[in-house]
C-alpha positions in Angstrom: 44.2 93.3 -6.5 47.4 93.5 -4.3 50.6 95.0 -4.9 52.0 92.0 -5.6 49.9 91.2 -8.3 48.4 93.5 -11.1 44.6 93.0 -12.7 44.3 94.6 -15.5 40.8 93.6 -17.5 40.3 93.9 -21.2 37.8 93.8 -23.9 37.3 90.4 -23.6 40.5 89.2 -21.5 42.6 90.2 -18.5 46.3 90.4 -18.1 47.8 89.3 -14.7 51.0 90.8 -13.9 53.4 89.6 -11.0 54.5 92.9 -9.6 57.5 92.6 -7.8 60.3 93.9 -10.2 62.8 94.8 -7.7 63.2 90.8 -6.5 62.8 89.5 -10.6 59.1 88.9 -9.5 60.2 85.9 -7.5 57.8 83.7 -5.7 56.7 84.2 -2.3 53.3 83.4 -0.5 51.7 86.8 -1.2 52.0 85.9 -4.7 50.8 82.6 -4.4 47.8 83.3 -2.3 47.2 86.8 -5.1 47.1 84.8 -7.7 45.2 81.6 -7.0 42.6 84.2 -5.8 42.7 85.8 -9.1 42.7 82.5 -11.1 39.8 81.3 -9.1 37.6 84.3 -9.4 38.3 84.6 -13.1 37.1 80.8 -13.3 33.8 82.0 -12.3 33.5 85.4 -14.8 31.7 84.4 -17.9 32.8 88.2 -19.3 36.4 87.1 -19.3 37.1 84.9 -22.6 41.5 84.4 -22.2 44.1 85.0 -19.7 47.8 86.6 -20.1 50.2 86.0 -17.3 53.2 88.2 -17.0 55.9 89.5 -15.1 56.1 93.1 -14.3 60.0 94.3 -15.5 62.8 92.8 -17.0 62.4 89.1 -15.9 59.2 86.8 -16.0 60.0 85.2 -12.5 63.4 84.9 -11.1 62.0 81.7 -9.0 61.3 81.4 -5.2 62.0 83.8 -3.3 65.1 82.6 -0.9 63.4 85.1 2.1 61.0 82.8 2.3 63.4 79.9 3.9 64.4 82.3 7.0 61.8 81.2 9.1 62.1 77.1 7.6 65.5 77.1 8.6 65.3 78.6 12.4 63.3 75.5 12.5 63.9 71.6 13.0 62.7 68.5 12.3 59.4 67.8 12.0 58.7 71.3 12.6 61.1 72.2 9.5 59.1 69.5 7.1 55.5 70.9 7.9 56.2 74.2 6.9 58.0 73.5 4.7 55.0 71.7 3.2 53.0 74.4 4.0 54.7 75.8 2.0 54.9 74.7 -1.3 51.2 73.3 -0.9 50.3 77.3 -1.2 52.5 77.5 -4.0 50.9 74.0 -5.7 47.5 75.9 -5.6 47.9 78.8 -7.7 49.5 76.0 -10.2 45.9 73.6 -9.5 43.8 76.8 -9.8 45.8 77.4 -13.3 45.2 73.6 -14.6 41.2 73.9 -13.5 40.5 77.4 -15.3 38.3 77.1 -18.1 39.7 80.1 -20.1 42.6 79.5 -22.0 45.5 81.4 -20.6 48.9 82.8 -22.1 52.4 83.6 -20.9 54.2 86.6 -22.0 57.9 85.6 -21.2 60.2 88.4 -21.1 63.9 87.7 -19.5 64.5 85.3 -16.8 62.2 82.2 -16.4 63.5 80.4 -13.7 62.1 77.2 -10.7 58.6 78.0 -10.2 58.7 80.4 -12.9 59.1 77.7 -15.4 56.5 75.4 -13.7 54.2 78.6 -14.3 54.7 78.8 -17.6 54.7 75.5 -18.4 51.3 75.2 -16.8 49.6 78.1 -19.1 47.8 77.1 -22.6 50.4 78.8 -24.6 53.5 80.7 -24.3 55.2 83.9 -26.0 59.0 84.8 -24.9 60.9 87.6 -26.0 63.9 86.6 -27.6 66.3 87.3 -24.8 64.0 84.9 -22.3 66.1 82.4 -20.8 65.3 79.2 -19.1 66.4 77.1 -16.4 64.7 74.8 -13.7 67.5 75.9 -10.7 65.7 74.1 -7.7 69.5 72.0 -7.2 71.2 74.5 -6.8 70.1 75.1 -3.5 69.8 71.7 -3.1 66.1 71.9 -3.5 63.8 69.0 -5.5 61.7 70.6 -7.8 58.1 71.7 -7.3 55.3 73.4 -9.0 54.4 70.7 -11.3 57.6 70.6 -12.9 58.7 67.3 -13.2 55.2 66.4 -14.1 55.2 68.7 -16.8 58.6 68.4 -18.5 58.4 64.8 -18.9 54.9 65.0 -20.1 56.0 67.7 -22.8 59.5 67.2 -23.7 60.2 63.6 -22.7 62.2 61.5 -20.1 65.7 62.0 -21.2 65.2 65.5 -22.0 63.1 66.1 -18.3 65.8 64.4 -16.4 68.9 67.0 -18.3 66.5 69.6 -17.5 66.0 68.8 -13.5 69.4 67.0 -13.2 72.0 69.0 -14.7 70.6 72.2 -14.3 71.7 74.3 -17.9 69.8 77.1 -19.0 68.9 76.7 -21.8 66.9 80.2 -24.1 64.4 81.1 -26.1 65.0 79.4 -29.5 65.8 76.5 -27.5 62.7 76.4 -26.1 60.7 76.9 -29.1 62.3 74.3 -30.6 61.7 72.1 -28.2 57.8 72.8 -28.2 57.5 74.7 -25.0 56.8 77.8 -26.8 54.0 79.0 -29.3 56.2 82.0 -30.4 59.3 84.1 -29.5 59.3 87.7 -30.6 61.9 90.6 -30.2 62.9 91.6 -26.6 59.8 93.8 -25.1 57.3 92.6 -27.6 56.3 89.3 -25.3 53.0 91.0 -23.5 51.4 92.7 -27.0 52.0 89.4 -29.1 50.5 87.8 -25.8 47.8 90.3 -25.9 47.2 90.0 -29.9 46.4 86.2 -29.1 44.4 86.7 -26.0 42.1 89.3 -28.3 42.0 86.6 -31.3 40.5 83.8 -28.5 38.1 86.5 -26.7 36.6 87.2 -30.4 36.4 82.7 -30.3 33.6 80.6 -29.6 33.9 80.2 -25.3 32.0 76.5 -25.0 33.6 75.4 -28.0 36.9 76.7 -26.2 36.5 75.8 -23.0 35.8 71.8 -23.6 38.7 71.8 -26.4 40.8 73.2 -23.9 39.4 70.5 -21.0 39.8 67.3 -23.6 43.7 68.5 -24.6 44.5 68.5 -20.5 42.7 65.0 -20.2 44.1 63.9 -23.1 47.5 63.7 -20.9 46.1 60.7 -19.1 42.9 59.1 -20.7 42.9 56.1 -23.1 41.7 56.6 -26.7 38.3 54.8 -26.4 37.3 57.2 -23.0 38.9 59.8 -24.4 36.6 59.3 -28.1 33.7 59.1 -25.8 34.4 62.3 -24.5 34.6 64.4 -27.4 31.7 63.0 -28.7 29.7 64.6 -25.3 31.9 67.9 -25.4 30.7 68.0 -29.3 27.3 67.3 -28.3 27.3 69.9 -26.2 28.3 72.6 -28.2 25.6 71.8 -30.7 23.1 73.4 -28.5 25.1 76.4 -28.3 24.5 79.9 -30.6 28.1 80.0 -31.5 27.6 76.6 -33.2 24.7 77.9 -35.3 26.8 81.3 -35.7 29.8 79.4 -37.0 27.8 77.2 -39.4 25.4 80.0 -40.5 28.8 81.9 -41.2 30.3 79.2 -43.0 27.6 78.5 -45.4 27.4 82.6 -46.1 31.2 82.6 -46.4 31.9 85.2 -43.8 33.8 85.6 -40.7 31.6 84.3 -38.0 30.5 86.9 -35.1 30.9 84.6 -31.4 29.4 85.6 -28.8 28.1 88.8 -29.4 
């Protein structure tokens, strides 16, 4: 743990919190670095069943932090363009290290959600915002392109026209708007976003983890594979999980007609 970024584990799940309130929890490389450390260990911890990602204070992540194009600036040319690289290639890995996780993970969204921020979200499982959470990719302004996975992601979940008035013209947009839209599980009242978060991260620890884990791999392939591959491949993940005691746990349970006991 750093100050930067909290760890806080759970029965069955941990809650990752971006810790630097006093800047809206905006991006720099201490909280890049933090958390694709975190996100890389967790990979490997059998114990931990679901992830919550959060943002200490009023805002989720205000984006990058503008300190951080000082040093990019005193510099030229070429030199300017390989840090810059630098960069957001450290900022790219915590969003990599997020994709390749086998846990589910969930956002808890309270205020703003802004340039990387967004790409974050965007890149968990599932997302909860408060009802106050607002919206907005913000990279033009500066007269930045976008990065993070962003552009990737929008036009993957909301479609082209709808990506491009995102990146392009640069309105916020909130929380109902984004639920409509589909970029959000649920939107609760203002403070709520990290217990409903919580709630779901409890109801997927208590969840079968293989079964979990390769649903949770085929919906991220499913992004780019063709439908015979892609049938192929649930029929392996499927075989798989028939080997596994939370298979026989969930049909033992189903034939007795109670709730079935995962993992345990």
């Amino acid at each position: 743990m750093t100050d930067s970024l909290l760890i806080e584990r759970k029965p069955g799940y941990i809650v990752l919190t971006i810790n630097r309130p006093d800047r809206r929890n905006a991006l720099d490389e201490t909280v890049t670095k933090a958390l694709t450390d975190a996100l890389q260990d967790i990979a490997q911890d059998p114990a931990i069943r679901a992830v919550v990602i959060t943002g200490a204070g009023s805002a989720f992540m205000a984006g990058g932090d503008i300190s951080m194009f000082d040093t990019l600036l005193s510099r030229e040319g070429d030199k300017r363009t390989d840090q810059a690289r630098r960069l957001i290639d450290k900022a790219s890995n915590a969003i990599r290290a997020l994709h390749a996780l086998p846990q589910p993970v969930i956002a808890a969204v309270e205020g703003p959600c802004v340039g990387y921020g967004l790409s974050l979200m965007m890149a968990c499982d599932l997302a909860v915002a408060a009802n106050d959470a607002s919206f907005m990719l913000a990279h033009l302004g500066i007269g930045a392109s976008p990065d993070g996975g962003a552009t990737w992601m929008l036009t993957r979940l909301l479609g082209s026209k709808r990506a491009f008035g995102i990146a392009l013209l640069q309105d916020r947009f909130d929380a109902q708007t984004a639920l409509d839209w589909g970029l959000l599980n649920k939107m609760c009242p203002k403070g709520e976003a990290l217990a409903e978060a919580e709630a779901l991260a409890a109801r997927l620890a208590a969840g079968p983890r293989s079964a979990q884990h390769r649903t949770k791999k085929l919906l991220r392939a499913a992004w780019n594979t063709p439908l015979d591959p892609h049938l192929d491949a649930e029929a392996a993940c499927f075989a798989d999980v028939s080997r596994s005691a939370d298979f026989e746990e969930g049909v033992a349970a189903f034939r007795e007609r109670r709730k079935p006991k995962f993992g345990h």
